[in-house]
C-alpha positions in Angstrom: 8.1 -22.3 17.8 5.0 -20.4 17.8 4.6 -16.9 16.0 4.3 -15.0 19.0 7.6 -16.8 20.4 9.4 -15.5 17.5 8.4 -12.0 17.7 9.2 -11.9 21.2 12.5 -13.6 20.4 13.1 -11.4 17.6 14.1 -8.3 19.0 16.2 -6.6 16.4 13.2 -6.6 14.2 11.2 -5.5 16.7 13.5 -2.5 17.5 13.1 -1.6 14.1 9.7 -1.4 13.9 8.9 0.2 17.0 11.6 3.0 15.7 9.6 3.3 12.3 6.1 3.6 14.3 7.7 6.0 16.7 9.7 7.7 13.8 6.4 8.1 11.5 4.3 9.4 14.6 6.5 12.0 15.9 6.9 13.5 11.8 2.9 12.7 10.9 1.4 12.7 14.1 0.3 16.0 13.9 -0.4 16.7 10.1 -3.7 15.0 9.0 -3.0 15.0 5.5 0.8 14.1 5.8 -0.4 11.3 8.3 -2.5 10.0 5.6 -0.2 10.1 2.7 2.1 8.1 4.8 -0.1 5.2 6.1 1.2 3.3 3.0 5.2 3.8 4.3 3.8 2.7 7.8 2.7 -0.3 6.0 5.2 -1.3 4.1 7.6 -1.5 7.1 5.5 -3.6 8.9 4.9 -5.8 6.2 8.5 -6.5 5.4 9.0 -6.5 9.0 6.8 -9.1 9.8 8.2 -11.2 6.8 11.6 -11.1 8.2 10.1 -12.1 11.9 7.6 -14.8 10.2 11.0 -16.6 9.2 13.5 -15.8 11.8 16.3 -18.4 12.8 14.9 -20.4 10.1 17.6 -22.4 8.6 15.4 -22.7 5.1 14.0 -19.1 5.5 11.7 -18.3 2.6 11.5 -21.3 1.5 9.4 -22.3 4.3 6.6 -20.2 2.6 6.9 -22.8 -0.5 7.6 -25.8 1.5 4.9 -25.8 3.4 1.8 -26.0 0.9 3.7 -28.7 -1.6 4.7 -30.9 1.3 1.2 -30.5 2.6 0.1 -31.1 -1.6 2.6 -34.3 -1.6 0.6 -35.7 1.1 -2.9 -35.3 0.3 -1.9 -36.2 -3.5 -0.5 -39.2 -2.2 -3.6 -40.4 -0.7 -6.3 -39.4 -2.7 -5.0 -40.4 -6.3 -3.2 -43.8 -4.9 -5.3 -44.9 -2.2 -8.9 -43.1 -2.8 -9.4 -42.5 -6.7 -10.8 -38.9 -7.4 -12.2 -38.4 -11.5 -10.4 -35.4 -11.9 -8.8 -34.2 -14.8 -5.2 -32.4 -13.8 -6.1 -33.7 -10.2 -2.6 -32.5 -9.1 -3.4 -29.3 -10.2 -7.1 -29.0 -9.0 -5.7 -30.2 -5.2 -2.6 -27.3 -5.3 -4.7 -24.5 -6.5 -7.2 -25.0 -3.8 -4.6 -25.8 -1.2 -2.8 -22.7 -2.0 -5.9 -20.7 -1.6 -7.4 -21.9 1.4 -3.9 -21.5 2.9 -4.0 -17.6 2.6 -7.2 -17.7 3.5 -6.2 -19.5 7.0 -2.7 -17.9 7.1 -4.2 -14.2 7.3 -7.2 -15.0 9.5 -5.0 -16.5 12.5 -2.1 -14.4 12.1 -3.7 -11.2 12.5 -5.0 -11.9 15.6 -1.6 -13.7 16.9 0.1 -10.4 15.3 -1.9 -8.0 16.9 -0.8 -9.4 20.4 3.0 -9.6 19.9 2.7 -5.8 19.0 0.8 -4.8 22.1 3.7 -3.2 23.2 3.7 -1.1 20.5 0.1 -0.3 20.1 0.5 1.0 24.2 3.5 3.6 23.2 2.6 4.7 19.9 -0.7 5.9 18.5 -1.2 4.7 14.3 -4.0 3.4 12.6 -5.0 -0.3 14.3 -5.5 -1.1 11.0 -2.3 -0.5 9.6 -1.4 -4.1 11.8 -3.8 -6.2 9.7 -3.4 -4.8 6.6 0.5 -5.7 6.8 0.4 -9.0 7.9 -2.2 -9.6 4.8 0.5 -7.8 2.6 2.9 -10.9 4.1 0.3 -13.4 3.2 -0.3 -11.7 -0.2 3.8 -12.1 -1.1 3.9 -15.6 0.3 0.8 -16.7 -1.9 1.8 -15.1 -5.1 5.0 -16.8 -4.7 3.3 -20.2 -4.1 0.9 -19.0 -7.2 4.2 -19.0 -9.0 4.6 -22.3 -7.9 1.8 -23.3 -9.4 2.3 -22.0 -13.1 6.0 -24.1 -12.7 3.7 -27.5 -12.3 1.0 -26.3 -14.6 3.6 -25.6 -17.2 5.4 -29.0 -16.6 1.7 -31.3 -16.2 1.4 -30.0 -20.0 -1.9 -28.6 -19.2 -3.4 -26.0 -21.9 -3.7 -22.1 -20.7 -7.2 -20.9 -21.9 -8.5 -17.0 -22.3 -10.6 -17.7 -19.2 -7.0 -18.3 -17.2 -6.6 -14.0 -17.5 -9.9 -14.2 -14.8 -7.3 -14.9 -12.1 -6.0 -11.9 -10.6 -10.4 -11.1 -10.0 -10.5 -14.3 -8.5 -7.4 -12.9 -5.9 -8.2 -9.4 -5.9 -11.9 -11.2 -4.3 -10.2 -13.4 -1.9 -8.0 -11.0 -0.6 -10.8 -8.1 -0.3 -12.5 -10.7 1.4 -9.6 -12.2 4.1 -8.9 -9.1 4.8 -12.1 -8.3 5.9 -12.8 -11.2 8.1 -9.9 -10.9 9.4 -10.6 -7.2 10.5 -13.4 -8.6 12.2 -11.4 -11.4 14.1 -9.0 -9.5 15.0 -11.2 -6.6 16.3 -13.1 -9.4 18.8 -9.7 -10.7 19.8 -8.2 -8.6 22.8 -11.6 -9.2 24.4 -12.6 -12.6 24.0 -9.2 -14.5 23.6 -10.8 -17.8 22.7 -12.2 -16.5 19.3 -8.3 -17.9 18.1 -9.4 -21.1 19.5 -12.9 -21.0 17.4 -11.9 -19.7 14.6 -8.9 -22.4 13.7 -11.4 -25.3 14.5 -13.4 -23.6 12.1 -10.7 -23.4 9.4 -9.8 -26.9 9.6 -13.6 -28.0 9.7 -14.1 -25.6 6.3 -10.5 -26.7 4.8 -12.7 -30.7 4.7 -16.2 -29.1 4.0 -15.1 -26.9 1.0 -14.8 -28.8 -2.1 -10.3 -28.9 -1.7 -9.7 -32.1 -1.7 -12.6 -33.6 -3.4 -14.6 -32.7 -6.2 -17.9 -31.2 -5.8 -19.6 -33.7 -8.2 -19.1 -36.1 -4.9 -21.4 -34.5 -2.8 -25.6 -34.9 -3.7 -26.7 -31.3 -5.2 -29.3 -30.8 -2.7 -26.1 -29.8 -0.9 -24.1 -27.5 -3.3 -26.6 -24.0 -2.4 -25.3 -24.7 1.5 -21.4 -24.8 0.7 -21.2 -22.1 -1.9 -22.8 -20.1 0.6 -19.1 -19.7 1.8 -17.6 -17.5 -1.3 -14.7 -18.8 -0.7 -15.9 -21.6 -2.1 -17.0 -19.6 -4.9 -13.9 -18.2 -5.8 -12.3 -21.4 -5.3 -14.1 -23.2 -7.4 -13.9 -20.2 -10.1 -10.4 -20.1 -10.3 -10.5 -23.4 -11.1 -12.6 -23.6 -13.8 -10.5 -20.6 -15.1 -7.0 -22.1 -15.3 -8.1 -26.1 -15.1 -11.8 -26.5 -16.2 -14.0 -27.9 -16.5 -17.5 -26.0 -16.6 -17.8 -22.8 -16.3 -20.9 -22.3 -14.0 -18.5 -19.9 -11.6 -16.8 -18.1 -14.5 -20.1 -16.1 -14.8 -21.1 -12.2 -14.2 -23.4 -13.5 -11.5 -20.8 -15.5 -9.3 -18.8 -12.2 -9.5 -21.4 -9.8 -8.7 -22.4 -12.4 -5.5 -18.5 -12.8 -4.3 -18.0 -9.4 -4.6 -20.9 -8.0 -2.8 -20.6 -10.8 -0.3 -16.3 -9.7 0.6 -17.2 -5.8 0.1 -20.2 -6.4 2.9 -17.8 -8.2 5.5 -14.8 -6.1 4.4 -16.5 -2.9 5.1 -18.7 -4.6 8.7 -14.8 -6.1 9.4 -13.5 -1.9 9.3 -16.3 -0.6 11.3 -15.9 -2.9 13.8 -12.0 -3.0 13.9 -12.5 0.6 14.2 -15.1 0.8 16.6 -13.0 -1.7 19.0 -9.4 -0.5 18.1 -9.7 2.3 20.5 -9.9 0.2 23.8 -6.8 -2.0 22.9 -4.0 -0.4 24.4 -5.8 -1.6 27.6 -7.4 -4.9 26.9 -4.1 -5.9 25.3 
């Protein structure tokens, strides 16, 4: 069942949050500054709404949101350390991490735009920030991937691999990713109502960069001449960083200088991603 058939199907939830949006716009509709201060509550139900849709008449539930990445880990493990033979120290660990990781990344991209559509109805009878939308379906995505981050630490701890001081790098490595997500996904999302294959694109483009993006491989594999043209992706970057941070080894994405090019690069498509979203947000009640 896709994600739009179980928002549709879902319509307790999606009482609820059409009575919170309609709720919040009646009392802060009219006062700026009380509008603002409550954007946060606005988000917050929606985000916890959209976790209880995400796993609705789900017999495992949540556990979906842990299931998913290890089963796809159990696979990919399976092949590449039995069949193809990767020199890679922890190489269970070094496959999770950038599973997990790419997985947001994907997970927030396509779901804003699927999201955005299933609350059409809403965005037609209610005015609130567009914005509000994206922001709590990457607050979904955020939950489910420091859960799976949890995860992570469990097999970590178990694998008997050694923490380092580099390991407290982490939560820059997220706060990046996520600044960065979230701001293509503003973009996406902002083309969506108007050019409906943009989904289509954008998911062949996630698997082609899930293969092309040093996941599954190390990037030793691939001839240098090549490594400039894949981390220009800084995903990649942060990636590959975080890995260095909690597995090793090198260090060459640990650096100042990697975070001073991730960050400007996810601030840059963050803030184009608002504009836009902005920009475009005000024609969607009718190309929805």
């Amino acid at each position: 069942m896709s994600l739009t058939e179980k928002v549709a199907n879902s319509d307790t939830a999606t009482e609820e949050m059409g009575k919170s949006v309609s709720t919040w716009g009646e009392t802060y509709g009219r006062n700026v500054s009380g509008r603002r201060r409550n954007y946060l509550y606005l988000t917050m139900v929606m985000a916890i709404t959209d976790f209880k849709i995400k796993y609705d008449h789900s017999i495992l539930g949540y556990l979906w949101s842990l299931l998913k990445p290890l089963l796809m880990f159990g696979t990919l493990y399976l092949v590449f350390s039995v069949f193809v033979r990767w020199d890679v120290p922890n190489y269970k660990l070094y496959l999770l991490l950038g599973i997990i990781l790419w997985n947001f990344l994907a997970e927030v991209t396509l779901n804003s735009m699927v999201l955005l559509e299933a609350k059409a109805s809403i965005i037609k009878k209610v005015y609130f920030p567009r914005w509000v939308i994206i922001i709590a379906s990457s607050l979904t995505s955020l939950l489910t991937l420091l859960l799976n981050t949890i995860v992570f630490f469990i097999f970590f701890i178990i694998s008997g691999a050694a923490f380092h001081k580099t390991a407290l790098l982490l939560p820059v490595y997220l706060i990046e990713l996520y600044v960065l997500v979230v701001g293509v996904a503003l973009l996406l999302s902002a083309l969506f109502p108007k050019f409906r294959d943009i989904h289509h694109i954008w998911e062949v483009f996630v698997q082609l960069g899930f293969w092309v993006t040093p996941i599954i491989y190390p990037i030793s594999i691939v001839p240098e001449k090549y490594h400039s043209v894949i981390f220009l992706n800084p995903a990649a970057r942060i990636i590959q960083g975080s890995r260095q941070a909690l597995i090793g080894p090198g260090g060459e994405f640990l650096g100042l200088t990697n975070h001073i090019i991730v960050l400007t690069l996810a601030v840059f498509i963050f803030v184009l991603g608002f504009l836009v979203f902005n920009r475009l947000s005000r024609s969607f009640a009718e190309d929805l």
